[in-house]
C-alpha positions in Angstrom: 0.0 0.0 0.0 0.9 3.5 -0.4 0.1 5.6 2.7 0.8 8.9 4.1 1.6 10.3 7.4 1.2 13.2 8.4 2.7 14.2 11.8 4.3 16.6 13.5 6.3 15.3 16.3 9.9 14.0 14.9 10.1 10.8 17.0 6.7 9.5 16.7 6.8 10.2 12.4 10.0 8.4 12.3 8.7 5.3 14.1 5.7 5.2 12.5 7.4 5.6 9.0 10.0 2.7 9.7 7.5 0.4 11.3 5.4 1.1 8.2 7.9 0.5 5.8 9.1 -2.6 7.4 5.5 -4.1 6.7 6.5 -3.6 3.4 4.6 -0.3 3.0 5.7 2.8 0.5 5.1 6.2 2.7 5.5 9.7 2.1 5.5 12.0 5.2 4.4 15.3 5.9 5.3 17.7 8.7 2.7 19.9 9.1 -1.2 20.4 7.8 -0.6 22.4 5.1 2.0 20.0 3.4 -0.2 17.1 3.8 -3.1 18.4 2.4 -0.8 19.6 -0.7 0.2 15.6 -0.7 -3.1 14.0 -0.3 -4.6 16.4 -2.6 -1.7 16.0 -5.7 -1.2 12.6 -5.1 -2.8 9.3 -5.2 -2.6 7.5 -1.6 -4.6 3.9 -0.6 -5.1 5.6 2.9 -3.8 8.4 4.9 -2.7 8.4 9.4 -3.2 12.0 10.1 -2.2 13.5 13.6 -5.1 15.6 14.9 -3.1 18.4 16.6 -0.6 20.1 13.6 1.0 23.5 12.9 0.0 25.2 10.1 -3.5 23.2 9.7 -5.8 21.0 11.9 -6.1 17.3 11.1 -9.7 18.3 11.2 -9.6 20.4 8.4 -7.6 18.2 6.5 -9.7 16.0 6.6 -12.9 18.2 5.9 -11.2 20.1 3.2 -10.6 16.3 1.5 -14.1 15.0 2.1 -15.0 18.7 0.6 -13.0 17.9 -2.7 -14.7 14.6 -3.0 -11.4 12.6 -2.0 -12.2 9.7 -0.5 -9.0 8.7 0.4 -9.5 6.6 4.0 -8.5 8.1 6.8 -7.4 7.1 10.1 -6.5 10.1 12.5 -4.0 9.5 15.3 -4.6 12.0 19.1 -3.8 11.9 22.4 -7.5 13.6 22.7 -9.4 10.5 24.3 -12.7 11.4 25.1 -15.7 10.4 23.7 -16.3 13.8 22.3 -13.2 14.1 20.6 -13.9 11.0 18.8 -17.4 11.4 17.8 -15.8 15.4 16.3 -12.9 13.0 14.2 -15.3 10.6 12.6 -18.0 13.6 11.8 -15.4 15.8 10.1 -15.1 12.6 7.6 -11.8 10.5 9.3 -13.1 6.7 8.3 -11.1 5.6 12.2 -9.7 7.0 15.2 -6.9 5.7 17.1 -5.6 7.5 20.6 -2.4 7.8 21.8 -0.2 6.1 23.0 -0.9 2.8 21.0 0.3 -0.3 19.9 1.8 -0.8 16.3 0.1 -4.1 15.7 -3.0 -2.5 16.2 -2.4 0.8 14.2 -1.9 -1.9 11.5 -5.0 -3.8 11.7 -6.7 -0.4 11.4 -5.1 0.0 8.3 -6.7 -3.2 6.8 -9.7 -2.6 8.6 -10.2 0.3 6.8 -9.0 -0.7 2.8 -11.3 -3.7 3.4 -14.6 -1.4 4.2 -13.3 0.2 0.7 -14.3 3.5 1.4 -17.1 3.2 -0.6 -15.6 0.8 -3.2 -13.0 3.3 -4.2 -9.9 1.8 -2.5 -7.8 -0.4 -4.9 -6.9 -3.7 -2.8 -5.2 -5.0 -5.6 -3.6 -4.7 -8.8 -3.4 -7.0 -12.1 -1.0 -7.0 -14.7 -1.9 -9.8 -17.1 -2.3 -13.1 -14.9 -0.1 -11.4 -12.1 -2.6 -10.8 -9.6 -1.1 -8.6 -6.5 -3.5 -8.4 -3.0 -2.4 -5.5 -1.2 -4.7 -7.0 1.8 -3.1 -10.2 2.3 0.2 -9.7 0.6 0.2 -12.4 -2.0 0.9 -12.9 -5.2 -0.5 -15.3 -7.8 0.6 -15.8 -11.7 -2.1 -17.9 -13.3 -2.9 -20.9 -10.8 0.7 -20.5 -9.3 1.3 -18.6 -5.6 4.8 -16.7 -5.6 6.2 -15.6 -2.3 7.9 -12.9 -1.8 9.9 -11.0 0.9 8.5 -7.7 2.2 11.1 -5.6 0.1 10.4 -7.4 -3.0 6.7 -7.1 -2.3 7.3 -3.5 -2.4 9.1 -3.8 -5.3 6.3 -5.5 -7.8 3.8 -3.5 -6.1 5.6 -0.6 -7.5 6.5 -1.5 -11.1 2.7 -3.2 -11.3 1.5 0.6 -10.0 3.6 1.7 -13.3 2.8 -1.2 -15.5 3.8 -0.9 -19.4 6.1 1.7 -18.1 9.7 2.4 -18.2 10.5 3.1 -14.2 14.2 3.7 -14.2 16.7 3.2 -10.8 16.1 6.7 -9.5 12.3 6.0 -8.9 13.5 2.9 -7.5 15.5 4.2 -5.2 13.4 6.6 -3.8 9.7 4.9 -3.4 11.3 1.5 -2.9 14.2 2.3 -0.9 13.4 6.2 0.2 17.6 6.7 -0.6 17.2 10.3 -2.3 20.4 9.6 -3.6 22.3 7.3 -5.5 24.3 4.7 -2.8 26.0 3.3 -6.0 25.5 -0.3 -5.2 23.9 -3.4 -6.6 20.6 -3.2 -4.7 18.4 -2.7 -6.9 19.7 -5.5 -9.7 20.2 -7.7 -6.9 16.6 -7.3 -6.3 15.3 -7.2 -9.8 16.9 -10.4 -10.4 15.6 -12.4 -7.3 12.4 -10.9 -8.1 12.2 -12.1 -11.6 13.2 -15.8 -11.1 10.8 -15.7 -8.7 7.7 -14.1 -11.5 9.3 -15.3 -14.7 10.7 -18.4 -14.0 9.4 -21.3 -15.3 6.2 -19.3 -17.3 7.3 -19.1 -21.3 6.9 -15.5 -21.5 8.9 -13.1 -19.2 7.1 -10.1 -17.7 9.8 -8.0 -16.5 11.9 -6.6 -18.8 15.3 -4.4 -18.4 15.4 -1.4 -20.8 19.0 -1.0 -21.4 20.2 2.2 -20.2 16.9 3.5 -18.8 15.6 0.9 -15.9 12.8 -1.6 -15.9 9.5 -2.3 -17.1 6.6 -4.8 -16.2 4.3 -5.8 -18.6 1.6 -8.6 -19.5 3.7 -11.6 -21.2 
């Protein structure tokens, strides 16, 4: 899944960000209310964990000025505010959850599918085909034709973003930074490392290959 979060407090984003990332998540952050509404409002995310509190703009507004634009993007809003009251004023300004703080990862996380499952009114994309590679964002698992592939969280990651780009060249700088988040070049062999496990794992064995390299500009997946 995509997601983005959108908090404040330097500690708490960078937790949340790493433990979200080592589910095998791609996140974007934001700071502050104003540069999360900018995100959320230019860029396609499958749900968004919004800190109530923020400088520059109130969660609540974010999420009001998004319902107001007829994004549906799921919401689940994060505050130390526990009181009925608070809650009931989260969920009617349009957040689809709310979660107080403090609280446990593994249940932020179940939140998460809680909420793509509901489908915010069917517009939530829980998964993605290319071909007869079928990807479930939900459960993590990937099929080609009758066959289940597993994969490991980064390489999960990995074909969720080239199938997010299908018939597309995505070259190593993409790569790097929605797969990795490296926003420069660490000039190592990551990336073909992973390509390569990745497509003995998709190609292997099938008689057409779907991922391709396009010498000199990066990679491409595409139906065989």
């Amino acid at each position: 899944m995509k997601l983005l979060v959108v908090e404040d407090d330097r500690e708490a984003a960078a937790f949340l960000v790493k433990g979200l990332k080592e589910s095998g998540h791609t996140v974007d952050h934001a700071a502050d209310g104003r540069e999360g509404l900018v995100l959320a409002t230019t860029e396609r995310f499958d749900a968004i964990i919004l800190d109530r509190m923020l400088p520059g703009m109130d969660g609540l507004a974010i999420v009001a000025a998004l319902r107001a634009s007829d994004n549906h993007t799921p919401v689940l809003i994060l505050s130390a505010l526990d009181q009925v009251d608070d809650r009931v004023r989260g969920l009617k300004a349009g957040g689809d959850d709310y979660l107080t703080k403090p609280y446990a990862f593994s249940e932020l996380l179940a939140r998460l599918e809680s909420l793509l499952r509901r489908g915010a009114g069917g517009k939530t994309e829980t998964k993605l085909k290319v071909g007869e590679l079928e990807i479930d964002l939900l459960a993590r698992t990937v099929r080609r034709g009758s066959t289940e592939i597993e994969l490991l969280p980064r390489e999960f990651r990995l074909l969720e973003y080239l199938a997010r780009n299908a018939g597309h060249v995505v070259t190593r700088t993409m790569l790097l930074e929605q797969v990795w988040d490296y926003h420069f070049d660490p000039q190592t062999n990551v990336i073909d490392v992973h390509i390569s496990r990745l497509r003995q794992k998709i190609d292997k064995g099938f008689a057409k290959p779907m991922l391709h390299t396009v010498r000199g500009a990066g990679y491409c997946l595409k139906a065989a």
